[in-house]
C-alpha positions as CSV (number, residue, x, y, z in Angstrom):
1,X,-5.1,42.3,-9.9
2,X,-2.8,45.2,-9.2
3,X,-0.9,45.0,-5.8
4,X,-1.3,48.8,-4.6
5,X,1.8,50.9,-3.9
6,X,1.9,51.9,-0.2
7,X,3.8,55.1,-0.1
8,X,7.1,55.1,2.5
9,X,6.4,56.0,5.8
10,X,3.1,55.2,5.6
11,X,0.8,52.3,6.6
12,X,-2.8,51.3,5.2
13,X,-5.4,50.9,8.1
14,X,-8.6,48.4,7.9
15,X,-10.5,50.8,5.6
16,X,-7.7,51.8,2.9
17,X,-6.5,54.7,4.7
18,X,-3.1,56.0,4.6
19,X,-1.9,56.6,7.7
20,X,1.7,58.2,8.5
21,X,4.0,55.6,11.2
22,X,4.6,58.0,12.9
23,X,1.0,58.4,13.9
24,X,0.6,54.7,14.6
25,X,1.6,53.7,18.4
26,X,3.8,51.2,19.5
27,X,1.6,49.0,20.4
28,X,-0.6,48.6,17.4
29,X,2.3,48.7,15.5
30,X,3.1,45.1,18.0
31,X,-0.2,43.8,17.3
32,X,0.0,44.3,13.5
33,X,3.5,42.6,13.8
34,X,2.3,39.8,16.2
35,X,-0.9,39.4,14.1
36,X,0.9,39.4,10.8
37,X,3.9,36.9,11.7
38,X,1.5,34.3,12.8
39,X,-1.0,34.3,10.0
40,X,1.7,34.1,7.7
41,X,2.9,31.1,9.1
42,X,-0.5,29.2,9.4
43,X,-0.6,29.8,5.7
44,X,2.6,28.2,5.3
45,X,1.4,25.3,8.1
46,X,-1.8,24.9,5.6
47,X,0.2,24.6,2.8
48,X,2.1,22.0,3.9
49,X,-0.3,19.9,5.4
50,X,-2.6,20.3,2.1
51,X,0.7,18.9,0.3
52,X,0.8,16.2,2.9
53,X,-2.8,15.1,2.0
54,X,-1.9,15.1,-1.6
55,X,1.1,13.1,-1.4
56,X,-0.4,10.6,1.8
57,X,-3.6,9.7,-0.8
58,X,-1.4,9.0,-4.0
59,X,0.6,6.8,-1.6
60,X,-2.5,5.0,-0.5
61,X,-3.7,4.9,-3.9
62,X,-0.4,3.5,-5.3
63,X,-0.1,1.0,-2.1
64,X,-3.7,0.0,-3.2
65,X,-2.6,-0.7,-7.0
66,X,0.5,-2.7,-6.0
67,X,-1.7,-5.2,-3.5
68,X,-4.2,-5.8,-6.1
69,X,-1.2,-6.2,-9.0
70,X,-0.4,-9.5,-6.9
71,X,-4.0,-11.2,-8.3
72,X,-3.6,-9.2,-11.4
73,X,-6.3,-6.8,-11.0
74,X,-6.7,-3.6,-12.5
75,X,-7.8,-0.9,-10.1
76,X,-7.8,2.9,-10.4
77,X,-7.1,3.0,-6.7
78,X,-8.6,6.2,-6.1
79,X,-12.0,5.7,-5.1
80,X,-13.4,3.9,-2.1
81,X,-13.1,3.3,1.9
82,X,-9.9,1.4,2.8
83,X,-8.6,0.8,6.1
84,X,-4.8,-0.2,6.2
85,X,-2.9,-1.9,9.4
86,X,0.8,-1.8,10.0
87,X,2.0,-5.2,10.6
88,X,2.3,-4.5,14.6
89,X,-0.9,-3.0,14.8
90,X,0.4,0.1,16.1
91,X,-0.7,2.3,13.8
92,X,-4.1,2.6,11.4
93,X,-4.6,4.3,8.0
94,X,-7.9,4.6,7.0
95,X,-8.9,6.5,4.0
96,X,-12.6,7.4,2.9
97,X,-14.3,9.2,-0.5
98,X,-17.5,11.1,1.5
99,X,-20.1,11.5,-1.8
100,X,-22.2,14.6,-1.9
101,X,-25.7,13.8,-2.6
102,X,-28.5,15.8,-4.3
103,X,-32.0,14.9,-6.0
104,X,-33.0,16.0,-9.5
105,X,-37.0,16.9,-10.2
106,X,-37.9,13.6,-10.1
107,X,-38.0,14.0,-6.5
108,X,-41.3,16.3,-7.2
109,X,-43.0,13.3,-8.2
110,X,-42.4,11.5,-5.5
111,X,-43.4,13.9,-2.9
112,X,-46.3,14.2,-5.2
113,X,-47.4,10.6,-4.7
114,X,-46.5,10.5,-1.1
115,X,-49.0,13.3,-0.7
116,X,-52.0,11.3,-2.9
117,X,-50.9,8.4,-0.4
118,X,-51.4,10.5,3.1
119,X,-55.0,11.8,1.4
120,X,-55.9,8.2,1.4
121,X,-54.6,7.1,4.8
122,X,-56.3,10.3,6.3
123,X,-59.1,8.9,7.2
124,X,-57.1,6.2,9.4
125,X,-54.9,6.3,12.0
126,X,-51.5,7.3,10.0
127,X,-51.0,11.0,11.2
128,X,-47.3,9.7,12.2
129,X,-46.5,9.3,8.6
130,X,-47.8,12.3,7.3
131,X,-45.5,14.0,10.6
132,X,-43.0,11.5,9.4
133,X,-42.8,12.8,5.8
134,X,-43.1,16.7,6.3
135,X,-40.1,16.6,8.4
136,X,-37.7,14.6,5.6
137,X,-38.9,17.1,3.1
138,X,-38.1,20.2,5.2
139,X,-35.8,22.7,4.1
140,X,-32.3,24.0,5.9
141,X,-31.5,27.5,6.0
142,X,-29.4,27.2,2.6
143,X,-32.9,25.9,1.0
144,X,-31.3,22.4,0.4
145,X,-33.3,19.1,1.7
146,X,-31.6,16.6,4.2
147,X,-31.0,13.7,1.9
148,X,-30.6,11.0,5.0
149,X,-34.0,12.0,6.0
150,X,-36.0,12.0,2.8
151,X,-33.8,8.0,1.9
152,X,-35.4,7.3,5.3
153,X,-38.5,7.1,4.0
154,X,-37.4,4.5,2.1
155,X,-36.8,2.1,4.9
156,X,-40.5,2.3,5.7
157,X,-41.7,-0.9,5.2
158,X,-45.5,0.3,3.4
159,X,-47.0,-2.0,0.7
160,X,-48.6,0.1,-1.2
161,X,-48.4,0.4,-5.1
162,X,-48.6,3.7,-5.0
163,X,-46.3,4.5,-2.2
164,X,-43.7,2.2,-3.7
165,X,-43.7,3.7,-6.7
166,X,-42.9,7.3,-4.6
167,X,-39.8,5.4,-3.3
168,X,-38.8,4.0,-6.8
169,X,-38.5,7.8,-7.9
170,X,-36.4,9.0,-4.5
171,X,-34.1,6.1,-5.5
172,X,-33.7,7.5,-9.5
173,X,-33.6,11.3,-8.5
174,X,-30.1,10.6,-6.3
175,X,-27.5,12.2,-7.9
176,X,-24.0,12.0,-6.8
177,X,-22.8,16.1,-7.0
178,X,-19.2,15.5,-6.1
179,X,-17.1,13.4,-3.7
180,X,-14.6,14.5,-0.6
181,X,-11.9,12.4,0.1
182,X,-10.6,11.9,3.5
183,X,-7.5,10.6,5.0
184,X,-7.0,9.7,8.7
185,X,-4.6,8.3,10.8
186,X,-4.6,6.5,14.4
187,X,-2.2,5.0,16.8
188,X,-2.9,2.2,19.1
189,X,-2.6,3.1,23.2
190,X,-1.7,0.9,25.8
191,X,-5.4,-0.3,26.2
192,X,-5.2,-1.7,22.4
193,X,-7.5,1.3,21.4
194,X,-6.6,3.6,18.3
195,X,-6.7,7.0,18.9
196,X,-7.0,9.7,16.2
197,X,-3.2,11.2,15.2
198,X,-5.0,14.6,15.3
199,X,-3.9,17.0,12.6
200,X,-6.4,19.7,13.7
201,X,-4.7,22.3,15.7
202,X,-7.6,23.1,17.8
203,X,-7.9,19.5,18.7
204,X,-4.2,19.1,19.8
């Protein structure tokens, strides 16, 4: 992408314009200024804290490999919850891969089956299922389903071939679409409770 040439003595407004500085008063010429100098340094305050992530994970990672070289184990050390301690128990480490779930078609079927299921139980006194079941399959604005609701169902205990054979498909249609990893860090207070090392500015 081209950068586009600003003419001297003039300034671009919100909408492309060219507008002449000496048009532009003082004060939104301060604002501009104000606004400008400290989104310019958040950028840079982002940049460096993404770099800290980066280098605070491969140092977990490469802790990780070291401890298990002791009992010669081979371990990528890049996956998986781990929560490290310093030796006073002052401060806390704990580091954590968040997987993004989905469901592939298979997931038809087994909404398919729940449905011949609630048919049957109609005629009893399972309504509460059936209210149970339309709410897990529900859709979010974004038209994606709440996978913690629909692997809820699951925890139902319901013998029923037919019904077990529904869950059987929730559990093959789980798909893992990509994993997050997180890094946080606590210090102990006086009271012997760790509290978050916040690295969110809104939180601080």
């Amino acid at each position: 992408m081209t950068e586009k040439t600003i003419p001297n003595g003039y300034w671009e407004d919100a909408n492309g314009a060219l507008i002449p500085i000496s048009k532009i008063k003082d004060i939104d010429k301060d604002r501009h200024r104000t606004v400008s100098d400290l989104c310019q340094a958040a950028i840079k305050q982002h940049a460096e804290l993404a770099q800290f992530k980066a280098a605070a994970m491969a140092e977990v990672s490469d802790f990780i490999q070291r401890s298990l070289a002791q009992y010669e184990v081979q371990h990528g050390g890049k996956k998986g919850n781990v929560t490290l301690i310093s030796f006073d128990g002052r401060y806390k480490v704990v580091r954590q891969i968040q997987e993004s779930l989905v469901f592939d078609e298979r997931l038809m079927a087994a909404k398919a089956l729940i449905d011949e299921c609630i048919q049957v139980w109609s005629k009893g006194s399972n309504a509460h299922i059936k209210l149970l079941v339309n709410d897990a399959f529900q859709v979010d604005q974004a038209g994606k389903i709440n996978t913690g609701r629909v692997l809820g169902l699951r925890r139902a205990k319901i013998d029923d071939e037919k019904w077990l054979r529904a869950m059987a498909a929730i559990g093959d249609s789980i798909q893992v679409a990509g994993s997050k990893p997180y890094i946080r860090f606590y210090e102990r207070d006086a009271n012997g409770v760790y509290q978050t090392i916040n690295l969110d500015m809104a939180a601080v």
